[in-house]
Structure formats: structure tokens, C-alpha cells
N, C-alpha and C positions, 0 to 999 in steps of 0.2 A: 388567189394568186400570191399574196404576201404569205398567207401559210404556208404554200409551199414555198417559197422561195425562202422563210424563214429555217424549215426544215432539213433544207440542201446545206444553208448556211451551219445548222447546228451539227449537221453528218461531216460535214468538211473540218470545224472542228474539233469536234470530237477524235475523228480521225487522225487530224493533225498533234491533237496531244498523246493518241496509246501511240502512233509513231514516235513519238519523242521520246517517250518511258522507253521503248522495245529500244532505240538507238542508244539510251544512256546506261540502261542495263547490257548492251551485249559489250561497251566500249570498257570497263571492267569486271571484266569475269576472270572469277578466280579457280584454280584447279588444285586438287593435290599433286603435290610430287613427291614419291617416294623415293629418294635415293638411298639404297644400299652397298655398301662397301664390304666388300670381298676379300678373303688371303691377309687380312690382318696379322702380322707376325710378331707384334709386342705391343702389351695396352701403350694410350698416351693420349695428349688430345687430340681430333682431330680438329683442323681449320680447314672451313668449307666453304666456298668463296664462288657461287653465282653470279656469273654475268648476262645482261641480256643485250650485248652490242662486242664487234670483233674490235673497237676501238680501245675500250678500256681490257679486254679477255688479253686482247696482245700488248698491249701497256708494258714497259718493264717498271711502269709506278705503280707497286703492289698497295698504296693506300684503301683505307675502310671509303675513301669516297668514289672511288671507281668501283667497286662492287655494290651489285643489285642487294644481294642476299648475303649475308655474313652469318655463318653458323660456327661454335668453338662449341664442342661435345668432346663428352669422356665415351674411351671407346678400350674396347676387352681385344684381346687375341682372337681371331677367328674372324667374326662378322657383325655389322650394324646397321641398323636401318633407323632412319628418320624421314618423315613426312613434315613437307613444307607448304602454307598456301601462295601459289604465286600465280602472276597476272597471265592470262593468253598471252605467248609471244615464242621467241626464240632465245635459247640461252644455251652455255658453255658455263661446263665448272671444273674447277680447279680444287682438286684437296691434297696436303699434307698432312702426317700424324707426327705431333712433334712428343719421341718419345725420351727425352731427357727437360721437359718443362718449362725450357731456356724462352720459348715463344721467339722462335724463329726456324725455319727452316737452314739445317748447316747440310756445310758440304765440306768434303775431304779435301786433302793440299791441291788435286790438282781440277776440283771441280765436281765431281761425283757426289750424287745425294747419299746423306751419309742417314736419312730416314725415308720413311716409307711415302709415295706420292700418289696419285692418280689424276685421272683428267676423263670426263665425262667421253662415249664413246669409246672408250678403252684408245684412245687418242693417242700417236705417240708421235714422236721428232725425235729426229738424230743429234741437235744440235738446239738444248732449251724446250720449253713448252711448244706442244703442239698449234696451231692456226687455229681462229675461233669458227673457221668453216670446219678443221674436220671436226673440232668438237662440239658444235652446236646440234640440239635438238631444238624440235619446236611442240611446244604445249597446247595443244586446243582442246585438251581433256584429261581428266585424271591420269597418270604417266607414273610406270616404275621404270628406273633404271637401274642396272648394275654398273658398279665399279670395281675394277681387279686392282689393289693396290700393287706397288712395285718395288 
């Protein structure tokens, strides 16, 4: 009787720790994300600014501590592609190419971007960046996206 009840006891635990590993391995998983950028029209760099929440995506506080993922890549005429690892979840991204080096995004006298932009989704707004709903995707697995810059 005690062997077996010792033996339920060891199945029980046993059990209860590859549960634990399986629950602490699925709580970060990591995937690629290939993001590609599209219609390049003059090298510069690009600034590529992953968010994984509509909080900080719609923020007009463009700080490095609101972004997930911060990417600053040199980028050619044409097209780019970069692969990132990031965690299972939902994210919106935001990229400019800033092709005069100033490391800002400018705009013309009355507002107009006076460089090249995109936003995940091929995302757009009449009025400022897009909503982090239309531009979210979500990651459960390796993921290429394209961006058309503008």
C-alpha cells in the first residue's frame, strides 16, 4: 500500500514539474519577424519603432521608452529587409527614413512629411499616424511583413 501510494505521489510530481517547464517555455516564445520595406525612394536611415500596446503606438510621446523594439538601419533605394526576434504577442510599427541625417522626422511649412514613412499594415490616417488597431498584427509564429513606404 505505501508503494503504491508512494508511486502516485512521485507521478503527481513528476507531472506537476514537466507542467511547469511546458508553462514557462510557452510564456516566452520567441519568433522571427521579417520586416521588409518597400518603394524606397532615396537611401538614408531608417528608424523603426515596434510597439506591442495601442497605448504607447498612439502616444504623440515619440520616446525610445515607449517602444518595444527600436531599430536605426542604413537602407539603399529600392528595398530592405530585416529580421527581428520578438516575443508572442501583438504589435504596430511605425517607420521613417530620415534622408538628410538630421535624426528627426521633418515636415514642410504646412505639415506635410517632407520624408519617406510607413506604418505596418500598409496603415493609413487622414489626419497623423494611423490607430494601433488598424496597425497591429499579431505573432504566434515566424511572420514576414511588407511595408510600402510613402
Amino acid at each position: 500500500m505505501i508503494v503504491k501510494l508512494l508511486k502516485i505521489f512521485l507521478f503527481i510530481i513528476s507531472f506537476s514539474i514537466s507542467a511547469q517547464i511546458n508553462n514557462d517555455l510557452n510564456q516566452n516564445k520567441y519568433y522571427e519577424l521579417e520586416i521588409n520595406l518597400l518603394k524606397i525612394k532615396k537611401p538614408g536611415i531608417a528608424f523603426i519603432a515596434i510597439y506591442n500596446n495601442s497605448l504607447d503606438f498612439n502616444s504623440s510621446d515619440e520616446s525610445k521608452n515607449r517602444i518595444t523594439y527600436a531599430l536605426k538601419e542604413n537602407v539603399k533605394k529600392g528595398s530592405f529587409s530585416k529580421v527581428v526576434m520578438v516575443e508572442q504577442g501583438t504589435y504596430g510599427i511605425k517607420i521613417y527614413i530620415d534622408k538628410n541625417n538630421n535624426n528627426k522626422f521633418d515636415f514642410n511649412i504646412i505639415g506635410i512629411p517632407k520624408e519617406q514613412f510607413g506604418f505596418s499594415n500598409d496603415a493609413i490616417s487622414l489626419l497623423g499616424p494611423p490607430s494601433f488597431k488598424n496597425a497591429s498584427f499579431d505573432v504566434v509564429d515566424n511572420k514576414t511583413i511588407y511595408i510600402k513606404m510613402k
